[in-house]
KOLNUBA-281298 format. One line per 4 residues: their letters; for each residue x, y, z of N, C-alpha, C. Coordinates in nm, 2 decimals, m for minus. Layout:
a> X Y Z X Y Z X Y Z  ...
This chain:
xxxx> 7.59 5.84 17.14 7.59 5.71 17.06 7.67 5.61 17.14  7.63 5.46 17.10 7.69 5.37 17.15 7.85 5.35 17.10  7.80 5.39 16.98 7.94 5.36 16.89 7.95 5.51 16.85  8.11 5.56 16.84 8.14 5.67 16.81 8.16 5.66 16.62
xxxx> 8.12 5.69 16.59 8.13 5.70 16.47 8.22 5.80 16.39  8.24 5.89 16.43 8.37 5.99 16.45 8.52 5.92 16.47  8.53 5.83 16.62 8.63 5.82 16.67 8.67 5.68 16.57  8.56 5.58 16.55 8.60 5.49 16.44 8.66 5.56 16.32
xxxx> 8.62 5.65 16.26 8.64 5.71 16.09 8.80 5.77 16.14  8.83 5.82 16.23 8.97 5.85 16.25 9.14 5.75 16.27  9.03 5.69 16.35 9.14 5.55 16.33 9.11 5.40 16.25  9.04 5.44 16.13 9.02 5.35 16.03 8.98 5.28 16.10
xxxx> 8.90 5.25 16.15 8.84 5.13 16.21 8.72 5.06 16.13  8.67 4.95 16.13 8.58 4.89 16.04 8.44 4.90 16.12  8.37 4.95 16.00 8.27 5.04 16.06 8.16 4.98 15.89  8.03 4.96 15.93 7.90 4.91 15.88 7.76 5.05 15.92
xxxx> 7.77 5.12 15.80 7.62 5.17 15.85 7.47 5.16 15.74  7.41 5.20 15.81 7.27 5.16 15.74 7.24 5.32 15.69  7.17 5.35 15.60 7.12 5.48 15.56 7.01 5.46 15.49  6.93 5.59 15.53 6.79 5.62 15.50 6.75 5.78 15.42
xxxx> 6.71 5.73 15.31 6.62 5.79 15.23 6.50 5.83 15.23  6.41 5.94 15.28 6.27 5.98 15.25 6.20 6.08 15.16  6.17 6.11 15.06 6.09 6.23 15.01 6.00 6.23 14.99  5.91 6.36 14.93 5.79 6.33 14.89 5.78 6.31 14.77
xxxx> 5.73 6.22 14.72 5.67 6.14 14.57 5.58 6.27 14.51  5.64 6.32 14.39 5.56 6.37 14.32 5.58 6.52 14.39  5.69 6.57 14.41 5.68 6.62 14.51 5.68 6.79 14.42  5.77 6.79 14.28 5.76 6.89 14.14 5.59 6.90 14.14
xxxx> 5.56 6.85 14.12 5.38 6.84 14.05 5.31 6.94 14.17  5.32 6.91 14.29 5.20 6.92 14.42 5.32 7.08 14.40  5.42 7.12 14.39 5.45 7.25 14.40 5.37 7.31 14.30  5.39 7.30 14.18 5.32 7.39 14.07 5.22 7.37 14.06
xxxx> 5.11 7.25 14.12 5.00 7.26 14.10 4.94 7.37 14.26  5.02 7.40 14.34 4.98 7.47 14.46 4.99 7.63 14.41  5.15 7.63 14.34 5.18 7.77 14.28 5.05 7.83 14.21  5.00 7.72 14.10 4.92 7.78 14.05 4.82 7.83 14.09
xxxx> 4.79 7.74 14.20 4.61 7.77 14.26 4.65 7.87 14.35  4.76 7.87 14.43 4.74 7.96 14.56 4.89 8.06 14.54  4.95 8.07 14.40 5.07 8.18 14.42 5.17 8.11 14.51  5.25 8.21 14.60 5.32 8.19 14.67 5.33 8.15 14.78
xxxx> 5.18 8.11 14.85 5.20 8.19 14.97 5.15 8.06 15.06  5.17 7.95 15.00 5.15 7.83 15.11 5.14 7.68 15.06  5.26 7.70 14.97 5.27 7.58 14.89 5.37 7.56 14.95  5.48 7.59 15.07 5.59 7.51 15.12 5.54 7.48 15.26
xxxx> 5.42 7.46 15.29 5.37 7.40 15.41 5.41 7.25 15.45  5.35 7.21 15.39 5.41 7.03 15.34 5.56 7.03 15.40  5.61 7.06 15.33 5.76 7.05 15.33 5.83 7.11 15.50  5.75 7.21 15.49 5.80 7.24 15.68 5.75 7.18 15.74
xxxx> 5.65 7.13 15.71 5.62 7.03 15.83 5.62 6.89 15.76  5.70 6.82 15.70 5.77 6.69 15.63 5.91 6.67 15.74  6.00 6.79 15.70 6.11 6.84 15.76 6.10 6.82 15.93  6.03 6.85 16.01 6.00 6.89 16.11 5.93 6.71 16.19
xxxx> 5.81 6.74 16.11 5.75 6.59 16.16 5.82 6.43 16.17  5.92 6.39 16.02 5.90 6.25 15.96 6.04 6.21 16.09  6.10 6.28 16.12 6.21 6.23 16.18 6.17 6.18 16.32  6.09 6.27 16.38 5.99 6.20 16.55 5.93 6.12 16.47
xxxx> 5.83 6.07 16.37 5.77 6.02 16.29 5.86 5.86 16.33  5.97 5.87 16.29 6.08 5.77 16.26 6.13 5.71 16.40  6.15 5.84 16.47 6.20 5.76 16.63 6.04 5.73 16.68  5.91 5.72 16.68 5.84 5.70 16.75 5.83 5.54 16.73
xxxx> 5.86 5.53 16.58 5.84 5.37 16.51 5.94 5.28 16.56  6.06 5.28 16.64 6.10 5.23 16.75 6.08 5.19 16.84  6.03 5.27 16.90 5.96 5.24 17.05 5.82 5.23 17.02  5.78 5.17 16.92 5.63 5.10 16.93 5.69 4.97 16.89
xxxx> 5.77 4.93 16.83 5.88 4.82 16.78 5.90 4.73 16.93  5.92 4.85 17.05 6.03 4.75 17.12 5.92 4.69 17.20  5.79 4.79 17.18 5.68 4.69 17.27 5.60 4.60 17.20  5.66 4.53 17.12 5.57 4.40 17.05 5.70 4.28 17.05
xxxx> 5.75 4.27 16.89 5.78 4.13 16.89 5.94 4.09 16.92  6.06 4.21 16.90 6.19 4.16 16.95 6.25 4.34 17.05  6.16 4.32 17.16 6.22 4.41 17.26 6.35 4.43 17.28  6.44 4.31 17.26 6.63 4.33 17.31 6.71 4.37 17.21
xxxx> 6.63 4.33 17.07 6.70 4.41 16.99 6.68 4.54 16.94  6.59 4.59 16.99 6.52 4.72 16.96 6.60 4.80 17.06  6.64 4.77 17.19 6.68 4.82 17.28 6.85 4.82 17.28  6.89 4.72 17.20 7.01 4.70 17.14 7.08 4.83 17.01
xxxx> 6.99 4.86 16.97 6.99 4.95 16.89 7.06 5.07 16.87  7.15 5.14 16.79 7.14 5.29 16.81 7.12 5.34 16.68  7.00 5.45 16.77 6.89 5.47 16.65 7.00 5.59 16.59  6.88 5.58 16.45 6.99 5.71 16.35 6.97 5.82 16.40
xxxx> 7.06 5.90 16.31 7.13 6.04 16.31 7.06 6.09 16.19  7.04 6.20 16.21 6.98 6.32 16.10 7.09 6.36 16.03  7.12 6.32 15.88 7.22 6.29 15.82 7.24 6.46 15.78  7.16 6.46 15.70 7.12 6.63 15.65 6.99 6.61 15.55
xxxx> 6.95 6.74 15.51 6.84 6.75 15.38 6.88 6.78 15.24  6.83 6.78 15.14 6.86 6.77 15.02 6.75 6.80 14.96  6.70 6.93 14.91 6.63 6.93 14.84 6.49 6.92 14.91  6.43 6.83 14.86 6.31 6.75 15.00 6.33 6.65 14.99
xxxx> 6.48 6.54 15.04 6.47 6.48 15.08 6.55 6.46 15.21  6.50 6.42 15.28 6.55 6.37 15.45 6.64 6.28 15.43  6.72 6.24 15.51 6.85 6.16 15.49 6.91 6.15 15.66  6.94 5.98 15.68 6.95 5.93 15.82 7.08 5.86 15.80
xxxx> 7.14 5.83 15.89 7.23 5.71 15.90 7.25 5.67 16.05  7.31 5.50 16.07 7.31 5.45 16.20 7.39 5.34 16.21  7.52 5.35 16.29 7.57 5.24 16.24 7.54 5.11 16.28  7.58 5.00 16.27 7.52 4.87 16.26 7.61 4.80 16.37
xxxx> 7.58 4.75 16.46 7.67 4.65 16.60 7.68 4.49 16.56  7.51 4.46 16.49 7.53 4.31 16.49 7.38 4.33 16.37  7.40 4.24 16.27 7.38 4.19 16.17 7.20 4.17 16.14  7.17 4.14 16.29 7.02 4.13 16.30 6.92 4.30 16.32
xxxx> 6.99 4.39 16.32 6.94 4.49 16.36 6.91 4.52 16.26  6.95 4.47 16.12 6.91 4.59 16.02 6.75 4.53 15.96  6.69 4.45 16.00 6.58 4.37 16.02 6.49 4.47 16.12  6.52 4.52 16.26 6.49 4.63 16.31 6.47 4.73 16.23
xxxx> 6.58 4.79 16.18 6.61 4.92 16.16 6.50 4.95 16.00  6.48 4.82 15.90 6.41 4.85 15.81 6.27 4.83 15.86  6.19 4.77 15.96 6.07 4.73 15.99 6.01 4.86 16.08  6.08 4.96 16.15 6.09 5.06 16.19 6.04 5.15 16.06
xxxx> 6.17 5.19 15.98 6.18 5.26 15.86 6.05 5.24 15.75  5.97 5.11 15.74 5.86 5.11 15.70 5.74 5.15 15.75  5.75 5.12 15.89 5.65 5.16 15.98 5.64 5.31 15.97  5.71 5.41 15.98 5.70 5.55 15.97 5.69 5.61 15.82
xxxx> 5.65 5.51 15.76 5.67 5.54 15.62 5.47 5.53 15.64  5.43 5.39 15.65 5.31 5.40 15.65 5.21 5.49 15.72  5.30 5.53 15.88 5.21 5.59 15.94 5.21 5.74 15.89  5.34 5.80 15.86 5.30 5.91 15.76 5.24 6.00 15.69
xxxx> 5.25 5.83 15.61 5.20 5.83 15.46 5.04 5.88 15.52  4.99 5.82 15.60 4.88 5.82 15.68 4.82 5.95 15.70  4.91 6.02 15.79 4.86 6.19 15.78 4.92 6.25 15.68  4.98 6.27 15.58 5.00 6.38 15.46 4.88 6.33 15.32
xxxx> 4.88 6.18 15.32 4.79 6.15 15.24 4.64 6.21 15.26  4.60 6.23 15.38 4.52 6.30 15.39 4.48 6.43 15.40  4.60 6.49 15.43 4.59 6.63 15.45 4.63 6.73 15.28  4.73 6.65 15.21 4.77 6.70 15.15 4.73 6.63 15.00
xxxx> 4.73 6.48 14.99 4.66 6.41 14.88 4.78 6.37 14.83  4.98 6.40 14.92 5.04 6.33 14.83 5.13 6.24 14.96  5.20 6.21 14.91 5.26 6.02 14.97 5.42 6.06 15.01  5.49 6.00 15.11 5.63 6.02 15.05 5.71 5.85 15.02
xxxx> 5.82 5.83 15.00 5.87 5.71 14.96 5.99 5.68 15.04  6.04 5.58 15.04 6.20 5.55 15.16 6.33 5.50 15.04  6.42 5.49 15.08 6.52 5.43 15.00 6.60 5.37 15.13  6.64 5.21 15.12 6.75 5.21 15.23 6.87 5.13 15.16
xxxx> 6.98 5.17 15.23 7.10 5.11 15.19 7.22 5.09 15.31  7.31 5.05 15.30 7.46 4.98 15.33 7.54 5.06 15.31  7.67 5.12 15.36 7.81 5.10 15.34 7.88 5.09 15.43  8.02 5.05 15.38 8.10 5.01 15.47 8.22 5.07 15.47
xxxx> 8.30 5.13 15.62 8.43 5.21 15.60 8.52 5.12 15.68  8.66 5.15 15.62 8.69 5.28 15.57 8.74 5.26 15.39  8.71 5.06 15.37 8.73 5.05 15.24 8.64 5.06 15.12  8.66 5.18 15.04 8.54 5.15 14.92 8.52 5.27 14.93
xxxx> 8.46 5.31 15.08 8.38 5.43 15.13 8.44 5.53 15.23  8.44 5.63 15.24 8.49 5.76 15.33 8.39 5.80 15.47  8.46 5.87 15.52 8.37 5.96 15.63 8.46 6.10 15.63  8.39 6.17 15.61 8.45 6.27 15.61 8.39 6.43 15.70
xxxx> 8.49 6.48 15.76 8.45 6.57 15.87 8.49 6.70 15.84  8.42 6.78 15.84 8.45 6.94 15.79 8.39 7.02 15.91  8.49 7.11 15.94 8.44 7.25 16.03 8.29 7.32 15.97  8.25 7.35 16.09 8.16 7.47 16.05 8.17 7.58 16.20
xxxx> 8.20 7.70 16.09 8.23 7.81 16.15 8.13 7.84 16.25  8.02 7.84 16.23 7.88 7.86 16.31 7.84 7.77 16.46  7.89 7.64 16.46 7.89 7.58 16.56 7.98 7.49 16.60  7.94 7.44 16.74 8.06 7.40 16.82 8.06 7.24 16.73
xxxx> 8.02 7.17 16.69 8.02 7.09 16.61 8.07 7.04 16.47  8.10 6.97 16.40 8.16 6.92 16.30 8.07 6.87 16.21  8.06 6.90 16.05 7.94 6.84 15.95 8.02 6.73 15.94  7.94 6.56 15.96 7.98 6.49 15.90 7.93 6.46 15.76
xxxx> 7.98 6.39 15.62 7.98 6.34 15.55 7.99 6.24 15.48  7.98 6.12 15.41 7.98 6.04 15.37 8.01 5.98 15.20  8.09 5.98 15.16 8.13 5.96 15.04 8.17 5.82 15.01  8.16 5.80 14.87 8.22 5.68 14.83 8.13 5.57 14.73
xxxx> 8.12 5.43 14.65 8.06 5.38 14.58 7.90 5.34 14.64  7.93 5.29 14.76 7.83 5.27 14.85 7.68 5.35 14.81  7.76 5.50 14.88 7.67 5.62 14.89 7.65 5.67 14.80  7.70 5.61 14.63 7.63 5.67 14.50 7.54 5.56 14.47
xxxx> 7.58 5.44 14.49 7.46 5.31 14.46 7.32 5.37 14.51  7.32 5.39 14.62 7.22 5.42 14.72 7.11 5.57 14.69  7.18 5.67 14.66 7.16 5.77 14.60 7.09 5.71 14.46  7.16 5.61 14.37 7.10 5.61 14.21 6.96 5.52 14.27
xxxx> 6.97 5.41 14.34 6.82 5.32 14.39 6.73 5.42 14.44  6.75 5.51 14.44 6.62 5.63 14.50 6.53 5.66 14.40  6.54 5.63 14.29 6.51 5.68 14.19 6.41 5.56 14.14  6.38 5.43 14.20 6.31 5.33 14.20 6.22 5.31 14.31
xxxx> 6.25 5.37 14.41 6.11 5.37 14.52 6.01 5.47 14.52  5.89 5.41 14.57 5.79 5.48 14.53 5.70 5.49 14.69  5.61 5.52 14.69 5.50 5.53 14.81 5.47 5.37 14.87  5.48 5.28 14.74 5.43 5.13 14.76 5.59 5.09 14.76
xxxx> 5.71 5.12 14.72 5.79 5.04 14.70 5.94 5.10 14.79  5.96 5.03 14.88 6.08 5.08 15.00 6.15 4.98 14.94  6.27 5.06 14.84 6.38 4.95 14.76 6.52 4.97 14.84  6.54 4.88 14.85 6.66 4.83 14.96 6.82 4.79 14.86
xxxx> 6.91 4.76 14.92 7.04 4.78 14.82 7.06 4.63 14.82  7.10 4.58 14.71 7.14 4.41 14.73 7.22 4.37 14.83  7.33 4.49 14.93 7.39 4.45 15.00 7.34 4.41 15.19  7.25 4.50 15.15 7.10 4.53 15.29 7.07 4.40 15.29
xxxx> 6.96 4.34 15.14 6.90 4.23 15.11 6.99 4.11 15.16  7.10 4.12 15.11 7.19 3.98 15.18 7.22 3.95 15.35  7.21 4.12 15.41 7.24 4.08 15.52 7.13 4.01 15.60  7.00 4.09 15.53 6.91 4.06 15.63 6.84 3.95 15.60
xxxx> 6.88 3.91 15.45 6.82 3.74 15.42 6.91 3.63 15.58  7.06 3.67 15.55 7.07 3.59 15.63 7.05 3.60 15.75  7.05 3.73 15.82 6.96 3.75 15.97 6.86 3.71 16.00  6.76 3.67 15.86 6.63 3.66 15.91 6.67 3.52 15.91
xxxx> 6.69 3.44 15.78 6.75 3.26 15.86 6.81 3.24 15.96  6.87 3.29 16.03 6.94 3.29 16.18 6.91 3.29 16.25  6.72 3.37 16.30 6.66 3.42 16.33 6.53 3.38 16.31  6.53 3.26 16.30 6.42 3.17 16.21 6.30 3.11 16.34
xxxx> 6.35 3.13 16.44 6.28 3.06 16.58 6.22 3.21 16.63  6.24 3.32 16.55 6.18 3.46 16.65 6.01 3.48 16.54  5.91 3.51 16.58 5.81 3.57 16.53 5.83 3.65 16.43  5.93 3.76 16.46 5.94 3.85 16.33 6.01 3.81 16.21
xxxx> 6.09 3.69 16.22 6.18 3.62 16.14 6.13 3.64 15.99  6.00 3.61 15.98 5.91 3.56 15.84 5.90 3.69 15.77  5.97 3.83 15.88 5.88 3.98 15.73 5.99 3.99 15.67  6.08 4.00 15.63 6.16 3.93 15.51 6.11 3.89 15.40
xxxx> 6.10 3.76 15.43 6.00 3.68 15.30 5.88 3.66 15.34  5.81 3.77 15.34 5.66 3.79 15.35 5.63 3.93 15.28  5.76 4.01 15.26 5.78 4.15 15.24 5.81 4.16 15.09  5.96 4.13 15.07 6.09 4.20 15.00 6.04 4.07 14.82
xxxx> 6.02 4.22 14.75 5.98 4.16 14.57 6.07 4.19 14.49  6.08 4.19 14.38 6.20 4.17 14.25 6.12 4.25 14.16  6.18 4.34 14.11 6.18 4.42 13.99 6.25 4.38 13.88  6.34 4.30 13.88 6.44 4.29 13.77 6.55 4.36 13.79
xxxx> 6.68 4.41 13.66 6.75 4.43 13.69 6.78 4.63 13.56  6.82 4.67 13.64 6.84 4.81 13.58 6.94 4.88 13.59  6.95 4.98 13.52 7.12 5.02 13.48 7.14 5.13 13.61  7.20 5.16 13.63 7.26 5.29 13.74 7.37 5.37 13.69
xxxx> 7.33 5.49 13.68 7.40 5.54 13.62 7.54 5.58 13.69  7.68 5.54 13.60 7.82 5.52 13.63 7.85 5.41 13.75  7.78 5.37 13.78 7.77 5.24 13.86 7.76 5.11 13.78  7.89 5.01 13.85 7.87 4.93 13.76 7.93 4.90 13.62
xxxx> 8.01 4.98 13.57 8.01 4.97 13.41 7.89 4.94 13.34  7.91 4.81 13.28 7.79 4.77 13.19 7.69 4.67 13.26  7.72 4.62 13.39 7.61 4.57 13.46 7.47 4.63 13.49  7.39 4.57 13.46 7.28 4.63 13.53 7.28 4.54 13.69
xxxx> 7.19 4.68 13.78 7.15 4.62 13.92 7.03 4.51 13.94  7.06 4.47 14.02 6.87 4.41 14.05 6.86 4.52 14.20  6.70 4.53 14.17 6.60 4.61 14.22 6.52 4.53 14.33  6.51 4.49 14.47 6.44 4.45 14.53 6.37 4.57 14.63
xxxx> 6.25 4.54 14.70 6.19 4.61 14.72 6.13 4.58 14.83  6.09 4.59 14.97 5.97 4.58 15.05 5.86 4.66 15.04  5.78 4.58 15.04 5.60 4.64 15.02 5.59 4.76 15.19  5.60 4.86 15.13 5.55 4.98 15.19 5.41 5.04 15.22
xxxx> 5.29 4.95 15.20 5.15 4.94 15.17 5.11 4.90 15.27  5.02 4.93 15.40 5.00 4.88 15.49 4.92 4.78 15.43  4.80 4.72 15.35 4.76 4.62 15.32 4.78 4.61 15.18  4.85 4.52 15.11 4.86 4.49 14.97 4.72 4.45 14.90
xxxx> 4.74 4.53 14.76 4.57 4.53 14.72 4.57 4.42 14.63  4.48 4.30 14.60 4.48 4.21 14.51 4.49 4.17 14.41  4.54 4.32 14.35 4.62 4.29 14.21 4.73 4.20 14.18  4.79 4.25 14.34 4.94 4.22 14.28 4.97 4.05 14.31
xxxx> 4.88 3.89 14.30 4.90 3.79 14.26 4.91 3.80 14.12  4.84 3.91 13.99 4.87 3.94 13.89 5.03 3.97 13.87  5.06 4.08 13.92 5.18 4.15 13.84 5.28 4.08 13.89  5.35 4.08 13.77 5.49 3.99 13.77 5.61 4.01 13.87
xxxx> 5.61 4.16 13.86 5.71 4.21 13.92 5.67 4.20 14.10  5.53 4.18 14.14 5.52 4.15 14.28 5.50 4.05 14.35  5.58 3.94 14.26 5.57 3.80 14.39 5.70 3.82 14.48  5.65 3.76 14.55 5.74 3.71 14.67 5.85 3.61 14.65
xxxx> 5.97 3.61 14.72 6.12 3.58 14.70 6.16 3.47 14.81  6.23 3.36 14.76 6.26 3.27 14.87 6.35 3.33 14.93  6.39 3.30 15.05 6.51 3.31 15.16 6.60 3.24 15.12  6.62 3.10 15.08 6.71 3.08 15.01 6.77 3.11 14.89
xxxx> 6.69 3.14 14.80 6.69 3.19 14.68 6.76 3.36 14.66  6.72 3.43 14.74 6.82 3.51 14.74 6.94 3.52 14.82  6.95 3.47 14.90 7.08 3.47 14.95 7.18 3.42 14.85  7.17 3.24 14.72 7.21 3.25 14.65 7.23 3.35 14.54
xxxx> 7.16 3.42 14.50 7.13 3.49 14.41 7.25 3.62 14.43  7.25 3.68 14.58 7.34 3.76 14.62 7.50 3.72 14.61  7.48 3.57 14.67 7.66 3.54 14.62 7.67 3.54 14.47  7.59 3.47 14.42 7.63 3.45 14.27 7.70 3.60 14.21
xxxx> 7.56 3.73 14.22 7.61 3.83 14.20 7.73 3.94 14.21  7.79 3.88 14.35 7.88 3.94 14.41 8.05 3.85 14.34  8.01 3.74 14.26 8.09 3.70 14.20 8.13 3.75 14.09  8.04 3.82 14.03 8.01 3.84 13.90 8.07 4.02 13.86
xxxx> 8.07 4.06 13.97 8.11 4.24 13.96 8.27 4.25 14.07  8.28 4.35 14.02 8.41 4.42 14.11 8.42 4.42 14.24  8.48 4.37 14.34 8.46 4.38 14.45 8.50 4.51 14.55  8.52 4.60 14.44 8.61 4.73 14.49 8.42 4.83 14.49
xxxx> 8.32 4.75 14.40 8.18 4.82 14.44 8.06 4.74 14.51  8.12 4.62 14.48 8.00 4.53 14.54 8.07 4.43 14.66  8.05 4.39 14.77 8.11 4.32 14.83 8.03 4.28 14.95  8.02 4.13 14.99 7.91 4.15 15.09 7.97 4.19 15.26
xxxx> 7.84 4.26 15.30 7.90 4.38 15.42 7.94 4.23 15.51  7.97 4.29 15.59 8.04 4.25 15.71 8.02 4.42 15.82  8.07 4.27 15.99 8.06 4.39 16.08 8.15 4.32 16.18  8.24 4.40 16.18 8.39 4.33 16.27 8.35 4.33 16.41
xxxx> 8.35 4.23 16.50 8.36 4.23 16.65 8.20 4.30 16.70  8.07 4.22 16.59 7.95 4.21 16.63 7.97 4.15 16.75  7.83 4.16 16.79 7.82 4.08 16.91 7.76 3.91 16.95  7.71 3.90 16.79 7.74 3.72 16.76 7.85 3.72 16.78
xxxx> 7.99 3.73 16.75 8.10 3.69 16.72 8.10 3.64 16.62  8.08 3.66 16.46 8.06 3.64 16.37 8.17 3.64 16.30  8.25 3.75 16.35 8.38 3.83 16.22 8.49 3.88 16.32  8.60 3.82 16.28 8.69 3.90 16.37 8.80 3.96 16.29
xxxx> 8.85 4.04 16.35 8.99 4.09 16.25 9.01 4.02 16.14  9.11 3.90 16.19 9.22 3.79 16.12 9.10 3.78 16.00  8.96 3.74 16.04 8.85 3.72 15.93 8.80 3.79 15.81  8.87 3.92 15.79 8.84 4.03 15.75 8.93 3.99 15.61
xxxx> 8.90 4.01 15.45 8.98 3.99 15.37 9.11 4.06 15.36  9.21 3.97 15.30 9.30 4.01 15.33 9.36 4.17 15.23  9.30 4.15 15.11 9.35 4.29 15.03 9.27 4.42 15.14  9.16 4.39 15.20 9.10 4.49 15.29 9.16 4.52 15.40
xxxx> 9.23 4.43 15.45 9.35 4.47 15.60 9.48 4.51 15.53  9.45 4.54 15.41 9.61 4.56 15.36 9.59 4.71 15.33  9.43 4.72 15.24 9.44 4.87 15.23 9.43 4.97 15.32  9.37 4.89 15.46 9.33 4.94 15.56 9.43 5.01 15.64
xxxx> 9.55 4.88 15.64 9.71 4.92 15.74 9.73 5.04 15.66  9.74 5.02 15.49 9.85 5.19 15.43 9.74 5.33 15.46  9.63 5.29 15.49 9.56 5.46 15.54 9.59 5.48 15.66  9.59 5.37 15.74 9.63 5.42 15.91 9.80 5.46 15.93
xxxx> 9.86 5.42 15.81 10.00 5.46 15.80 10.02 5.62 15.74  9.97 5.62 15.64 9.94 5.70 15.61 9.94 5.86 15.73  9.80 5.82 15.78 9.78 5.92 15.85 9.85 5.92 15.96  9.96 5.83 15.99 10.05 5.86 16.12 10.12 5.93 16.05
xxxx> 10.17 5.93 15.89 10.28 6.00 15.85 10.38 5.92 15.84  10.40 5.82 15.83 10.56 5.72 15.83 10.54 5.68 15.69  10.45 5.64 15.56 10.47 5.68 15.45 10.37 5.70 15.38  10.40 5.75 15.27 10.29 5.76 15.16 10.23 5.63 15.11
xxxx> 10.07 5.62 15.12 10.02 5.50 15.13 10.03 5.46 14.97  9.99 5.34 14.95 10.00 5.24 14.87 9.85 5.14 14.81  9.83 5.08 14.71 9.74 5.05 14.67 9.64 5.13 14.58  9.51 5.09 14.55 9.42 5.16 14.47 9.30 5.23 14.54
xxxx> 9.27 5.19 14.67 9.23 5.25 14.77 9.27 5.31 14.87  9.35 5.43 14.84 9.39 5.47 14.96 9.40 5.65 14.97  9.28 5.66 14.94 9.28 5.84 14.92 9.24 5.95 15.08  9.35 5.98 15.05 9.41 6.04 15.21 9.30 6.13 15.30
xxxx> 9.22 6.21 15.23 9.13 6.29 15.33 9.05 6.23 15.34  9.04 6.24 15.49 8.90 6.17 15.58 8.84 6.34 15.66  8.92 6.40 15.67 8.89 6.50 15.84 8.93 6.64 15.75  8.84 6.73 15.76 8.91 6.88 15.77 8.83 7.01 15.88
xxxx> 8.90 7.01 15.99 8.86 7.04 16.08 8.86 6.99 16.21  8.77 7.01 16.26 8.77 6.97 16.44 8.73 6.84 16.51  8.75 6.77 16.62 8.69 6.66 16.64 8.62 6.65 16.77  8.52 6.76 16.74 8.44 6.76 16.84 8.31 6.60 16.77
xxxx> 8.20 6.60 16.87 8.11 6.47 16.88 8.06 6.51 16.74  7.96 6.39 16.70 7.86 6.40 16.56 7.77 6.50 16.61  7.67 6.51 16.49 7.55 6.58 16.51 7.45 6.51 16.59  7.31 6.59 16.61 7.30 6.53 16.73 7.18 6.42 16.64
xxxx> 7.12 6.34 16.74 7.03 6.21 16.66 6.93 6.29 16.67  6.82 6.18 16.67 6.66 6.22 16.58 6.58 6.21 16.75  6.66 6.16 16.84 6.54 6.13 16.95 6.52 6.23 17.02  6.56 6.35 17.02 6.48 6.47 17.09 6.35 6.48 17.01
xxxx> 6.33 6.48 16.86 6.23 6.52 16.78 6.10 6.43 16.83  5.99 6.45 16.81 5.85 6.45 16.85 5.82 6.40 16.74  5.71 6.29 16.75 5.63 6.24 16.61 5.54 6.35 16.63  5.46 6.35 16.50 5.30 6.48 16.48 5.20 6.42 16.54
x> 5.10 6.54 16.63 5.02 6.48 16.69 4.89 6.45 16.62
């Protein structure tokens, strides 16, 4: 990796990453309806080869990225890490350098979603779905590193408000709908304005729709979220100038929409990301709020040991175990032929 992500989470350093969600849709049904027809004996085929396939799947959708429309930033990149599995679902993360990549990193993440979708829909008759999101360490959110006895390596982890928001939006994407976290949506509204002279500028607002707004459970108190979404459909079918919930979203209109909201909730769950010492020069230290460089100093105090930290954010375990490198990324893996 370009960025250590390890060596950041130990010395609190301020750190932005992107994470990815994939399962298969419907995925309870296509078991028991296989159980039933065929017993035991070849209803977890799908799933081994889901497991096996979606992640080359994912790094191939890069490097078909860097030969079309923004080559430098594709190349700028560091692609994700195979987070772990869950059940059937796949789980990535990658940290973020500069502000315009996460524009890459979802256009990618859609792309392997449709091409996919492409061979299981056919083979199998079922679909899978994406979830993407944001967080940010080391305030709000954790990293956390545990031994494993078995190898020379360290499990990383990830905990915190971020990574339950993100987890609850899973529960709203579908085959057609790659729902993204309001914090994503703001970055890359304004990436894609900034970015307004490049070709790919416009799949932003050519993409990303509005559901309304819905509750998350223990998220939030009594707020409900809004739900935005990119069209995951390689061609959109002509219903959707009907349905309400699938017009399209101004660029400026949500970017307001994001500050307004961010006014409106706690900033200890909602807050918009930031990425210290990008490579615009966007954000520097001194730029960083100041209750955040405050909670920041008493964990790095903390963990020298000179005193017991202080504030509402400052809960001491990050690390238990070794500090050998992360796990390894996705680009050895092979897309399906």
């Amino acid at each position: 990796m370009d960025v250590d992500v390890l060596q950041k989470s130990r010395n609190y350093d301020w750190l932005l990453c992107i994470f990815f969600s994939v399962d298969i849709e419907g995925a309870t049904a296509y078991k028991t309806k296989m159980r039933h027809q065929n017993g035991d004996e070849d209803w977890c085929l799908l799933f081994e080869r889901f497991y096996k396939e979606f992640p080359g799947t994912f790094d191939h959708a890069y490097l078909s990225l860097s030969s079309s429309q923004a080559p430098d930033a594709i190349t700028k990149i560091i692609r994700p890490t195979l987070w772990k599995f869950v059940g059937d679902e796949i789980l990535f993360y990658a940290p973020l350098t500069d502000p315009s990549q996460t524009l890459e990193h979802v256009r990618a993440f859609r792309q392997a979603l449709i091409d996919y979708n492409k061979n299981i829909l056919q083979q199998y008759g079922v679909s899978c779905k994406g979830t993407v999101w944001l967080a940010g360490f080391p305030i709000n959110n954790r990293i956390v590193l545990l031994d494993d006895k078995h190898k020379d390596k360290p499990i990383i982890d990830f905990v915190g408000a971020s990574i339950d928001i993100g987890f609850r939006l899973t529960k709203f994407s579908s085959s057609r709908k790659l729902v993204i976290s309001l914090d994503l949506l703001w970055l890359l509204a304004e990436s894609e304005k900034d970015n307004h002279e490049k070709v790919y500028s416009t799949f932003l607002k050519d993409n990303v729709k509005y559901s309304g707004r819905h509750e998350l459970k223990g998220v939030l108190s009594d707020k409900s979220y809004p739900i935005f979404w990119i069209d995951s459909c390689a061609k959109s079918p002509v219903e959707d100038d009907f349905l309400p919930d699938h017009k399209k979203c101004n660029l400026n209109s949500i970017i307001t929409f994001c500050e307004e909201f961010s006014c409106s909730v706690d900033s200890s769950i909602f807050v918009k990301p930031f990425i210290v010492g990008d490579s615009a020069g966007q954000i520097k230290e001194d730029q960083v709020r100041k209750d955040f460089r405050e909670q920041r100093d008493s964990l790095r105090t903390y963990k020298e040991g000179k005193s017991m930290p202080t504030g509402k954010d400052t809960a001491p375990l990050e690390k238990v175990g070794s500090d050998d490198s992360p796990v390894d990324t996705i680009r050895n893996l092979k897309p399906p032929v």
